[in-house]
TORTORBA-488201 format. One record per residue (C-alpha): residue in one letter; residue number from 1; y, x, z. Coordinates in steps of 0.25 Angstrom, whole numbers, plus 5000, padded with zeros to 4 digits. Each point is the difference from the previous one (the first is absolute). Example, Ala and Ser with C-alpha at 12.3 -4.5 7.8 and 13.67 -1.06 7.14 Angstrom:
<atoms>
ATOM;A;1;4982;5049;5031
ATOM;S;2;5014;5006;4998
</atoms>
This chain:
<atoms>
ATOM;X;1;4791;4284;4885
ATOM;X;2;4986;5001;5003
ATOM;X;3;4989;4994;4988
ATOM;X;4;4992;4992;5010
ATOM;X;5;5013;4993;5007
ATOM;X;6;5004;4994;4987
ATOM;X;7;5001;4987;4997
ATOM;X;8;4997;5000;4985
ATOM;X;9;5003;4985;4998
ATOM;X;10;5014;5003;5005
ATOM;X;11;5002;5013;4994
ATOM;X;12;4996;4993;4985
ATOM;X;13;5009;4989;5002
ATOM;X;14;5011;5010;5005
ATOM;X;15;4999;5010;4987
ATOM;X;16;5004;4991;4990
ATOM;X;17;5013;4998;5009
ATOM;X;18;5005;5015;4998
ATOM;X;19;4993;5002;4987
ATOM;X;20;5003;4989;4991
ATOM;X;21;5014;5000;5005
ATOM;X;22;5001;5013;4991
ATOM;X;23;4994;4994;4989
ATOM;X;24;5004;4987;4999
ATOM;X;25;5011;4991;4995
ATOM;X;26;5009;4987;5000
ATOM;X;27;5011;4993;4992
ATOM;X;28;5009;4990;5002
ATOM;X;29;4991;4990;4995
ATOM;X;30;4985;5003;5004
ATOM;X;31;4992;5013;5010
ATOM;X;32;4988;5004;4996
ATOM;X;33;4987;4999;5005
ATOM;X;34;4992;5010;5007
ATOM;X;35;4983;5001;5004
ATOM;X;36;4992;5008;5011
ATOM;X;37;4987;5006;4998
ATOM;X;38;4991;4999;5011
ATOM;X;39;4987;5006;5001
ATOM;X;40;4990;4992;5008
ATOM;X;41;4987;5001;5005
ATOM;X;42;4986;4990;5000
ATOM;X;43;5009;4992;5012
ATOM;X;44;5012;5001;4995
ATOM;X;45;5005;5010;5008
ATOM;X;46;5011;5009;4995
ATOM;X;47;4994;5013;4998
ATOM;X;48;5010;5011;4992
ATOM;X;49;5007;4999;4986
ATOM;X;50;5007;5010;4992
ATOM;X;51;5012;5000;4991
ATOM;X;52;5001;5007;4986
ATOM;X;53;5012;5002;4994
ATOM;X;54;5002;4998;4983
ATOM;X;55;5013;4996;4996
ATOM;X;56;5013;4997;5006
ATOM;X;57;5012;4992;4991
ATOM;X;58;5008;5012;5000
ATOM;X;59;5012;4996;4990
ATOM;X;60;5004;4989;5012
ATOM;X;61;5005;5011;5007
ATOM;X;62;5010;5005;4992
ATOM;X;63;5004;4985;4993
ATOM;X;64;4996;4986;5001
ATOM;X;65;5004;4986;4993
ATOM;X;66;5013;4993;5005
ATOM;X;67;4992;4990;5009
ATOM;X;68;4990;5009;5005
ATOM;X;69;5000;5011;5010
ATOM;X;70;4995;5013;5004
ATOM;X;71;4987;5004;5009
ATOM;X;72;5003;4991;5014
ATOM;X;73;5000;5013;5008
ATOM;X;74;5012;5005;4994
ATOM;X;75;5009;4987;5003
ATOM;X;76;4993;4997;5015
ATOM;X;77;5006;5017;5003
ATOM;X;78;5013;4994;4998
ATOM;X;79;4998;4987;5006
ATOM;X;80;4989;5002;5013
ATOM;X;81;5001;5015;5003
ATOM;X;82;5007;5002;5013
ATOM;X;83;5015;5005;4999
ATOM;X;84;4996;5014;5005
ATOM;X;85;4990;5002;4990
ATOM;X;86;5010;4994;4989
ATOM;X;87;5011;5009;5005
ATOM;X;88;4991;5013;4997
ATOM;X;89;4996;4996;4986
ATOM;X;90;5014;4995;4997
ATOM;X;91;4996;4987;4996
ATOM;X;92;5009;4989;4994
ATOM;X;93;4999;4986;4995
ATOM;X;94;4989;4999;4986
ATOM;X;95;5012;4999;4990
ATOM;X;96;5004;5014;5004
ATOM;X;97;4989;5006;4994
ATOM;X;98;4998;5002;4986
ATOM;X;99;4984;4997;4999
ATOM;X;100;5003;4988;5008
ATOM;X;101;5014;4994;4995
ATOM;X;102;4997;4994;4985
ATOM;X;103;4987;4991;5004
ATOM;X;104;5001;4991;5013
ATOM;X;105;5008;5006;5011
ATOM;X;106;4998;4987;5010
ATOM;X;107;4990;5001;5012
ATOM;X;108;4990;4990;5006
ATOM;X;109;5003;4995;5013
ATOM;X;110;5000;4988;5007
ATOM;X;111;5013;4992;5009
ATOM;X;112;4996;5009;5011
ATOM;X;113;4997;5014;4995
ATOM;X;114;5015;4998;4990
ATOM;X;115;5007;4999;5014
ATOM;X;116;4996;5011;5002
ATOM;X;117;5004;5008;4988
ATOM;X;118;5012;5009;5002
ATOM;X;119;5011;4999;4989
ATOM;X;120;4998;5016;4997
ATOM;X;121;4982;4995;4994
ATOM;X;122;5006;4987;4991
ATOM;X;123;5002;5003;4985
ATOM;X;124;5011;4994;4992
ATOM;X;125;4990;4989;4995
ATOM;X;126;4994;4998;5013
ATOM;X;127;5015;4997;5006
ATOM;X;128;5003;4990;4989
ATOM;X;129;4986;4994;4995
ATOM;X;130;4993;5001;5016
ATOM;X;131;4984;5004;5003
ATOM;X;132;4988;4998;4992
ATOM;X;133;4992;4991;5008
ATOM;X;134;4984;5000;4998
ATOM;X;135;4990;4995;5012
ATOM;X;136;4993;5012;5001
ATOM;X;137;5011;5012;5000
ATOM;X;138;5011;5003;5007
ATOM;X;139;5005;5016;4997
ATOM;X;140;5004;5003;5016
ATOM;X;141;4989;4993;5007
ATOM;X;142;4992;5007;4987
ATOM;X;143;5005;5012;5004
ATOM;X;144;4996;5000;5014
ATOM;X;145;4986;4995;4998
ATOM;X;146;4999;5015;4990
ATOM;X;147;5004;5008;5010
ATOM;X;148;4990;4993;5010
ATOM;X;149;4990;5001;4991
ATOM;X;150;5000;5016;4996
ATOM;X;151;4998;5000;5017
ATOM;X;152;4987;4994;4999
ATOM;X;153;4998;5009;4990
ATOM;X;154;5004;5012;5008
ATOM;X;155;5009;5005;4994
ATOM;X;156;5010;5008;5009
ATOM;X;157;5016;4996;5000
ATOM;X;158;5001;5015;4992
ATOM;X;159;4992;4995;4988
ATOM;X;160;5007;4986;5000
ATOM;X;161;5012;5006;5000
ATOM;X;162;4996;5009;4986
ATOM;X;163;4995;4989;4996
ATOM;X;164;5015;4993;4998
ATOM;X;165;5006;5011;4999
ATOM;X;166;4993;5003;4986
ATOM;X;167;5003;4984;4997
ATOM;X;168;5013;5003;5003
ATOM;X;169;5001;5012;4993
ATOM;X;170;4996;4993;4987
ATOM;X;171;5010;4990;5001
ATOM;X;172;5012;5014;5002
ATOM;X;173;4993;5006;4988
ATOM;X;174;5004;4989;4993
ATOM;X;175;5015;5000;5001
ATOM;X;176;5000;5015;4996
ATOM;X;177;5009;5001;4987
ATOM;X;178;5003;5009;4988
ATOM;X;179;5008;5003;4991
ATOM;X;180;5002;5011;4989
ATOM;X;181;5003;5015;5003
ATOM;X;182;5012;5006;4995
ATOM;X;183;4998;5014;5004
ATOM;X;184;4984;4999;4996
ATOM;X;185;4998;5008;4985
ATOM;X;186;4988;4991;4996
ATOM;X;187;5006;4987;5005
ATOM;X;188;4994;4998;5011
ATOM;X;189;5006;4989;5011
ATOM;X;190;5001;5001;5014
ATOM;X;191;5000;4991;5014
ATOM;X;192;5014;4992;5000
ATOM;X;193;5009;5003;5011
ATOM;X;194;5000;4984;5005
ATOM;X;195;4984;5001;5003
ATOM;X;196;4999;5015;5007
ATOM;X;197;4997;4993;5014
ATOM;X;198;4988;4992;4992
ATOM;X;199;4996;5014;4995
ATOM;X;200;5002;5006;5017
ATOM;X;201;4994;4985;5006
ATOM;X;202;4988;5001;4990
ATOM;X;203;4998;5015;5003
ATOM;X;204;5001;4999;5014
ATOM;X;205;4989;4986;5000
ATOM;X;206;4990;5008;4992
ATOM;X;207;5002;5013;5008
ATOM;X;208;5006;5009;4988
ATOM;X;209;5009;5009;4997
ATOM;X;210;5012;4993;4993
ATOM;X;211;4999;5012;4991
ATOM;X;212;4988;4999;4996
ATOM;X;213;5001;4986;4997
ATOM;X;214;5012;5000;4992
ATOM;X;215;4993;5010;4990
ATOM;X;216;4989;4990;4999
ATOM;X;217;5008;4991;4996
ATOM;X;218;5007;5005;4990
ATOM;X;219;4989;5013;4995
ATOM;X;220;4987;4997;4995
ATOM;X;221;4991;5015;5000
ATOM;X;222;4992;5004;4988
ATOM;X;223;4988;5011;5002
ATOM;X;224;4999;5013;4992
ATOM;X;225;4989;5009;5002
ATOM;X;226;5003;5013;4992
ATOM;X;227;4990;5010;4995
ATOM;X;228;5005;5014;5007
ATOM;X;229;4997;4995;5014
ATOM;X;230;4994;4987;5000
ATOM;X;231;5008;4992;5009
ATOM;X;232;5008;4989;4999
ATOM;X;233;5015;4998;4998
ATOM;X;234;5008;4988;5004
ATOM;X;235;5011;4997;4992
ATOM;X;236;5010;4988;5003
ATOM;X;237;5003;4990;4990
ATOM;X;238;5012;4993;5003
ATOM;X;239;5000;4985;4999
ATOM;X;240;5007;4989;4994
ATOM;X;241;5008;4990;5006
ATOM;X;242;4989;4988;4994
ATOM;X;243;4989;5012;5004
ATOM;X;244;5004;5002;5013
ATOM;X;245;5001;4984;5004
ATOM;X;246;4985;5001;4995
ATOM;X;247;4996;5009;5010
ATOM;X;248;5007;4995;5010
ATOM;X;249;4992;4985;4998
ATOM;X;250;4988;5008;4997
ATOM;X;251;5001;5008;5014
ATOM;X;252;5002;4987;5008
ATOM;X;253;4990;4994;4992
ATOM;X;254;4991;5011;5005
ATOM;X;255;5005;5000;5013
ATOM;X;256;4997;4986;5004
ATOM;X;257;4985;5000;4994
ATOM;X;258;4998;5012;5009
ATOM;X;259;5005;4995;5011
ATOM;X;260;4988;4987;4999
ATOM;X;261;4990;5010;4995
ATOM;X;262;5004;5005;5015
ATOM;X;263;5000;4985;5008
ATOM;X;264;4988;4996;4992
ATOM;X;265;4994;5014;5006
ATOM;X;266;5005;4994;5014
ATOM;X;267;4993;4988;5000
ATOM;X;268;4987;5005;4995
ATOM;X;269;5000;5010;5012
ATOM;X;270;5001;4989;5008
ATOM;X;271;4989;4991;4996
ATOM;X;272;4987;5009;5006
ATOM;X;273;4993;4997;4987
ATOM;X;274;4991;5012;4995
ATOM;X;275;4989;4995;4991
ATOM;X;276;4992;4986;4997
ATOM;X;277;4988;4994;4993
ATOM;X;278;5004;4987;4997
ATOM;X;279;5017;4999;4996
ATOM;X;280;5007;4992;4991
ATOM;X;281;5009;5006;4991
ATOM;X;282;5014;4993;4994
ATOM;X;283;5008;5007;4989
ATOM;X;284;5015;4993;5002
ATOM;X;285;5007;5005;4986
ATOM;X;286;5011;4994;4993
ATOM;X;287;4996;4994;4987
ATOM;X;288;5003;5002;4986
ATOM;X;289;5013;5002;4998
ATOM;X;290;5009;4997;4989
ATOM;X;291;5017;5001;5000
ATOM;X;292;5010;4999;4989
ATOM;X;293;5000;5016;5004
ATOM;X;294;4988;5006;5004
ATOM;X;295;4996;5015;5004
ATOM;X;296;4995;5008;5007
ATOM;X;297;4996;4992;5012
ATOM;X;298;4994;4989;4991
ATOM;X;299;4993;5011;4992
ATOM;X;300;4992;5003;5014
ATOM;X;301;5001;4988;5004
ATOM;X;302;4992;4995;4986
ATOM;X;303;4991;5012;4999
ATOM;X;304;4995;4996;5013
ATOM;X;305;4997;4987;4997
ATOM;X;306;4994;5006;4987
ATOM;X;307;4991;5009;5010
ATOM;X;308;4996;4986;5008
ATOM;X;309;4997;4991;4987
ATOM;X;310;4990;5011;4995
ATOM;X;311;4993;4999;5013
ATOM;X;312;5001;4987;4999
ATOM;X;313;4991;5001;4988
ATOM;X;314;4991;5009;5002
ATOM;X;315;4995;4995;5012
ATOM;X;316;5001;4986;5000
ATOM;X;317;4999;4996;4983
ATOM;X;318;4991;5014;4997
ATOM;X;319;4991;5002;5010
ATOM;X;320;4996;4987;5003
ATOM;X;321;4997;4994;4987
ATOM;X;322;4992;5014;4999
ATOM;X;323;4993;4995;5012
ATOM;X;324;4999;4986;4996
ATOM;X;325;4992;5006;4986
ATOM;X;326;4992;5007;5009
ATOM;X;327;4996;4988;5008
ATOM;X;328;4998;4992;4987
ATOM;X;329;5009;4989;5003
ATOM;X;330;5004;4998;4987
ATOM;X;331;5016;4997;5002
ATOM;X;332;5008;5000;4990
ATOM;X;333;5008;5012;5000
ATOM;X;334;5016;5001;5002
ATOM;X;335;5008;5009;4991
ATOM;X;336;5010;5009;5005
ATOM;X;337;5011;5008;4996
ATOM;X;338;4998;5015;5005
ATOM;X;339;5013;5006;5004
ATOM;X;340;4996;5014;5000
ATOM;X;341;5008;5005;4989
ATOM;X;342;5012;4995;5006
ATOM;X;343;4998;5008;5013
ATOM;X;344;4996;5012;4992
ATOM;X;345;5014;4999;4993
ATOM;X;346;5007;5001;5013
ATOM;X;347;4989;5011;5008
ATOM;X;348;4995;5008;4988
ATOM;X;349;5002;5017;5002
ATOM;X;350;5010;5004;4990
ATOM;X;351;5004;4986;4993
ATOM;X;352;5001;4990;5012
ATOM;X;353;5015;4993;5003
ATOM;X;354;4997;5007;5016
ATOM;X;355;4997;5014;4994
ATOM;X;356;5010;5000;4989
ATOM;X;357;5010;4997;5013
ATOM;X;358;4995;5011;5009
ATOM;X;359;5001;5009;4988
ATOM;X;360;5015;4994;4995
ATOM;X;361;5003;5004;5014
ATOM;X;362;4999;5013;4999
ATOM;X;363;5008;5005;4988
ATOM;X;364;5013;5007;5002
ATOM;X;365;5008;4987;4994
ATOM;X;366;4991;4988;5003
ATOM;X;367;5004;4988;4991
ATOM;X;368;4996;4986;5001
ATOM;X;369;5000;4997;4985
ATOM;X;370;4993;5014;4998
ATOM;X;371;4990;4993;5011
ATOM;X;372;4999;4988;4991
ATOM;X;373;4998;5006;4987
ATOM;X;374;4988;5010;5007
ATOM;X;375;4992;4988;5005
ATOM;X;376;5003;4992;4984
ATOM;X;377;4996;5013;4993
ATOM;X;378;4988;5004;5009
ATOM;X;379;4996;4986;4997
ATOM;X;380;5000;4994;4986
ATOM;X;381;4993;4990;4997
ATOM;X;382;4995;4997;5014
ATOM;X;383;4997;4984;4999
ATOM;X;384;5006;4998;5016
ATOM;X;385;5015;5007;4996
ATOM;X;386;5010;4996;4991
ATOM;X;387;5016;5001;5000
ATOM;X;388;5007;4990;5007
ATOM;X;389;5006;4992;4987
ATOM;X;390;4987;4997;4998
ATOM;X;391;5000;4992;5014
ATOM;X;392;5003;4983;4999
ATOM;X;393;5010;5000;5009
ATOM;X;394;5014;5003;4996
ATOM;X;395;5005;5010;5011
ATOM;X;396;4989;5006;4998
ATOM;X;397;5002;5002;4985
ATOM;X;398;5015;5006;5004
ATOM;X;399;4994;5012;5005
ATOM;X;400;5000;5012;4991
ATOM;X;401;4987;5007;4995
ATOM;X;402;5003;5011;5009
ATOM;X;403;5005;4994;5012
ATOM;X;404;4984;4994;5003
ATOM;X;405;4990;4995;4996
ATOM;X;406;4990;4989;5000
ATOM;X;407;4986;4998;5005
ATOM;X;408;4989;4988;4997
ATOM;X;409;4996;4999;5015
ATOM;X;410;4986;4991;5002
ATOM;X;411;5012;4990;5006
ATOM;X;412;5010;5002;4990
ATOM;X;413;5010;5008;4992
ATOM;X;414;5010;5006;5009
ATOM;X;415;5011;5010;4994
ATOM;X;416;5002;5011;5009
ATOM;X;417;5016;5006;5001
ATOM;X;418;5001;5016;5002
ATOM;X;419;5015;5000;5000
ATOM;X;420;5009;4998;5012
ATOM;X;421;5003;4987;5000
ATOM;X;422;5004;4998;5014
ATOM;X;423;4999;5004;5014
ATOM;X;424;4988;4992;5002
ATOM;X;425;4990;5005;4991
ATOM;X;426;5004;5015;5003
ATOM;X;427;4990;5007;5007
ATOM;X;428;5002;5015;4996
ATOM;X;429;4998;5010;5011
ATOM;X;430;5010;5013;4997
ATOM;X;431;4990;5006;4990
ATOM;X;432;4996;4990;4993
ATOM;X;433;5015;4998;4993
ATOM;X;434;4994;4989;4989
ATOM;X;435;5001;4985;5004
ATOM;X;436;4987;5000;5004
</atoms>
């Protein structure tokens, strides 16, 4: 596709067609919205834009509420992709996937496109509940309009097809099993004999050896240097059934947010957008989060809007009523609360919650509790953290000293848990054995 051939008014109303179906979601109740950015010139004229990824919702991927469901891309696979290309991923119906079956299993469609659902797409719910209807989506015409839309973009029928291959291999990760290991002698668990074909589809959609994958899966690797020759040894640590489970979320976790790491990569080549003097830039974040359980993703979450806050009032509070004294305007000034102390507790070298983690995550046996008691010991007194009985909420005050801990945010107390306490909140990548 040549840059001076493009249509770029097309082309920015045809990205968010393939790109937000990957990051966005619906229930049976209400979608959610989505915005375009445009970048304009003096006559209006759309001349470029760029996208810039931050943070994807990863603990939707693994489990989401009753009522709500899963990125649209992953249910549009099973309901609009043709049946050749559902035959080679080995697709079936939503509910017969385990990071799709707890929340809402039902697609959106209208009278015309449910005709033309076959029986073998339709989950349970679907078949005794119907379609979600909503004026604006429809997951087989949805579908089409995605694939359609990575044409315009150039992508070739090879990198669409990695494209759901990689979805689809998420959802077959999923239903991989374990159980505990009789003949290991460190209790160790291995794959259940029910879900091998999810360990061989999996392997074969991400281009693996089923080998290799399986000891992934159920090894994590710790790294010794020794003294005589200064190399590194490996030394498998077998894992846990509860362990290995972790990994396996953490994996398709990490999987799906490379894989838009690499659409959003598509769509910037696409737009023939190199540099500009004038832009406008719009930061799209979630907000401040707070849940009856909160971890690690609120942590970032909240940290980031910690990061925002402060720009917030250095530029627009400090700096101008620093320029407004200089100006003599004589306005009164606005007091504020600075938040820096809060930040430090989580970015600080040695005693940060972030490096205390990293360092957590390196030790032999890594602990969450040992985790929690690192960053109350390395941080008494701090005026931000406290133990979570001292929160006002009563789930909160459940929580054991060192099972979390809880922060004075500029927006609120939030009481962060570094315990497993679910599938959701999990976001430990092989090495990083703590909940965390």
């Amino acid at each position: 596709m040549e840059c001076d051939r493009i249509d770029l008014s097309l082309l920015l109303n045809e990205y968010p067609t393939s790109l937000f179906q990957f990051i966005s979601i619906g229930s049976s109740k209400v979608s959610n919205a989505m915005s375009v950015l445009k970048l304009v010139d003096d006559e209006y004229r759309v001349v470029g834009g760029f996208i810039s990824h931050y943070l994807l919702e990863k603990s939707r991927i693994c489990l989401q509420s009753k009522d709500e469901r899963n990125y649209h891309i992953f249910y549009r696979l099973c309901a609009g992709a043709p049946e050749s290309i559902r035959s080679a991923l080995k697709l079936g119906p939503p509910d017969n996937f385990h990071y799709l079956k707890r929340g809402c299993t039902q697609y959106f469609c209208n009278s015309q496109t449910e005709n033309k659902l076959s029986k073998n797409r339709l989950s349970q719910d679907f078949i005794s509940k119907g379609p979600l209807r909503d004026p604006q989506l429809d997951d087989i015409n949805d579908f089409i309009e995605c694939d359609q839309s990575m044409d315009h973009m150039g992508l070739s029928t090879q990198d669409k097809i990695n494209i759901y291959s990689t979805v689809a291999a998420v959802l077959h990760l999923g239903n991989i099993n374990f159980e505990d290991d009789p003949e290991s002698t460190k209790g160790g668990c291995k794959i259940t004999s029910s879900t091998e074909q999810s360990l061989a589809i999996t392997a074969e959609m991400l281009g693996l050896n089923v080998r290799d994958l399986r000891n992934a899966l159920i090894t994590r690797v710790i790294m010794t240097r020794t003294t005589s020759n200064n190399n590194d040894s490996i030394i498998p640590v077998p894992l846990k059934v509860h362990e290995a489970q972790n990994a396996r979320d953490a994996l398709a976790k990490a999987i799906y947010i490379r894989l838009f790491d690499q659409i959003v990569n598509f769509v910037n080549k696409s737009i023939p957008f190199s540099s500009s003097n004038s832009y406008i830039g719009i930061l799209d974040i979630a907000g401040f989060e707070y849940f009856p359980i909160n971890s690690f993703e609120q942590f970032c979450i909240n940290y980031c809007n910690e990061k925002l806050q402060q720009f917030f009032n250095e530029r627009i509070l400090k700096e101008e009523q620093v320029l407004y004294e200089k100006e003599g305007l004589g306005l009164k000034k606005i007091q504020f609360i600075d938040n820096q102390d809060c930040i430090e507790l989580i970015e600080s070298k040695t005693t940060g919650c972030f490096d205390l983690l990293d360092e957590e995550s390196k030790l032999p046996t890594p602990r969450a509790e040992h985790f929690t008691s690192e960053v109350h010991n390395r941080n008494k007194g701090h005026p931000r953290l406290d133990v979570p009985r001292k929160s006002k909420l009563r789930s909160s005050r459940e929580i054991r000293d060192d099972e979390g801990f809880l922060i004075q945010h500029f927006a609120g107390a939030v009481v962060y848990s570094t315990v497993n306490r679910g599938p959701k909140y999990n976001l430990v990548l092989f090495n990083y054995p703590c909940h965390w």
